[in-house]
C-alpha positions, 0 to 999 in steps of 0.5 A: 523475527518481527511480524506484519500484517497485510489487510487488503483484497486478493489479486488472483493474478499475483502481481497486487494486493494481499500476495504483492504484500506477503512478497514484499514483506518476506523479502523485505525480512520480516514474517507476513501475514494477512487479512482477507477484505475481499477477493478479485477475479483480476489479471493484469489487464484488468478486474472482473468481479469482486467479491467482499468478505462480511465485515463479521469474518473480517474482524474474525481474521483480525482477532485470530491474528492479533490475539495469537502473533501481534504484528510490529506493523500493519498495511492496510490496502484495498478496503471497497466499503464503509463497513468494513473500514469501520469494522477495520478502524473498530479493531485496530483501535481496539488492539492498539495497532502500531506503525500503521500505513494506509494506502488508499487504493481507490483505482487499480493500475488498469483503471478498474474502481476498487473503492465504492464512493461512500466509503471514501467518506469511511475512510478519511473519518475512520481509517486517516487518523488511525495511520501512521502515515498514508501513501496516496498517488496523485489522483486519490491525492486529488480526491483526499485533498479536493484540489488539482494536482498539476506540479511538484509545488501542488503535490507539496500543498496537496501532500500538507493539507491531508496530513493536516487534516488527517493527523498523519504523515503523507507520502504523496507519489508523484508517478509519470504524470508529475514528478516521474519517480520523485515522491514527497513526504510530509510529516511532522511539519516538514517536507522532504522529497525522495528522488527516485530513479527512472526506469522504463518499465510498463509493468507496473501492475501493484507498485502501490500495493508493493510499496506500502508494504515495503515501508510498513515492514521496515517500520516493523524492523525499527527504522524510522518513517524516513527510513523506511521510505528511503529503503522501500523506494530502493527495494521497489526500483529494483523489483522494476528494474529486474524487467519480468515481462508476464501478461497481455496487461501491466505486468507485475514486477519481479518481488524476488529479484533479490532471492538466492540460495539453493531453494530457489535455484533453477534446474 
């Protein structure tokens, strides 16, 4: 069975970071597994307290994983501070990660800021080049790339000009406010755009978190980048598509839509 790692904060609440990832990456085939950055008080209306693990315990977790179950891919999500993104950068250089996507989580989908600004820094000279590809929505986009996002052309700019600057592929997100659910891909030169469907679903709560883990488990599985985008959008218009309506907030969405067998029938 082909493995993969979730580096990222805990949502209390389920519906993102480290448990979104573990959902995901078990309904997308593969076994999950998961170092702690940091834990949230947080619900679907939104954060109130964060609390960072120390970059020591989190290079800990990281050699107890890759010295006992190596993993076939590694997404890495909400990372708050400058040092534990070098002590993340120091050991998946040191071990010689594969298939790494980075998703920079900068704001949550309540609009609580997750990401300190010195480690905004941090992570464009640290953790960008290590990745395979990153998976930024339009306002990180913005930031990475120091330019306005106000089309699909700007999106394609944006999306070259990170890649370029970064060594990595970009999957730029175009959301509501651009593209609606169309994405965009650059990588190796090229651009590709991959349409997506639109569904009317406010709960939206760890689409980004869902996402990344999604395409970091299929390039677990062997499918190339292209591929694994095109198989994780799918899997996540299904999860929206399976309408759960849970919290007063952006709700999550349902990661197990696709479930079934005898052990996870109702009475």
């Amino acid at each position: 069975m082909k493995t993969a790692l979730s580096i990222a904060g805990s949502d209390c609440s389920g519906g993102a970071g480290i448990q979104a990832d573990i959902k995901t990456m078990t309904m997308n085939g593969v076994y999950a597994m998961s170092a702690v950055t940091a834990l949230t008080a947080q619900n679907t209306a939104g954060v109130s307290a964060i609390s960072e693990v120390s970059p020591e315990f989190l290079k800990n977790q990281l050699d107890m994983i890759f010295g006992d179950i190596y993993p076939h891919a590694v997404k890495i999500g909400m990372v708050s501070s400058a040092e534990l993104i070098e002590a993340i950068a120091e050991r998946l250089a040191f071990y010689g990660a594969k298939n790494i996507v980075a998703d920079p989580v900068m704001v949550s989908t309540s609009g609580s800021k997750l990401l300190r600004d010195d480690a905004v820094s941090a992570l464009v000279k640290r953790l960008l080049p290590l990745a395979d590809v990153t998976t930024p929505n339009i306002p990180e986009a913005e930031i990475l790339s120091g330019t306005a996002i106000r089309t699909p052309k700007d999106m394609e700019r944006a999306a070259q000009k990170i890649a370029e600057e970064n060594s990595c592929a970009v999957l730029l997100k175009g959301g509501h406010s651009v593209s609606d659910a169309d994405d965009v891909l650059y990588a190796n030169g090229t651009l590709k755009w991959f349409r997506g469907k639109r569904i009317d679903n406010p709960n939206t709560h760890g689409t980004g978190c869902t996402l990344s883990s999604a395409i970091a488990a299929n390039l677990a599985k062997g499918f190339p980048l292209e591929e694994s985008v095109e198989r994780a959008k799918d899997y996540i218009s299904g999860a929206l598509a399976a309408m759960l309506d849970l919290g007063k907030g952006s709700g999550p969405m349902n990661h197990a839509f696709a479930l079934n067998g005898k052990f996870a029938e109702y009475k």
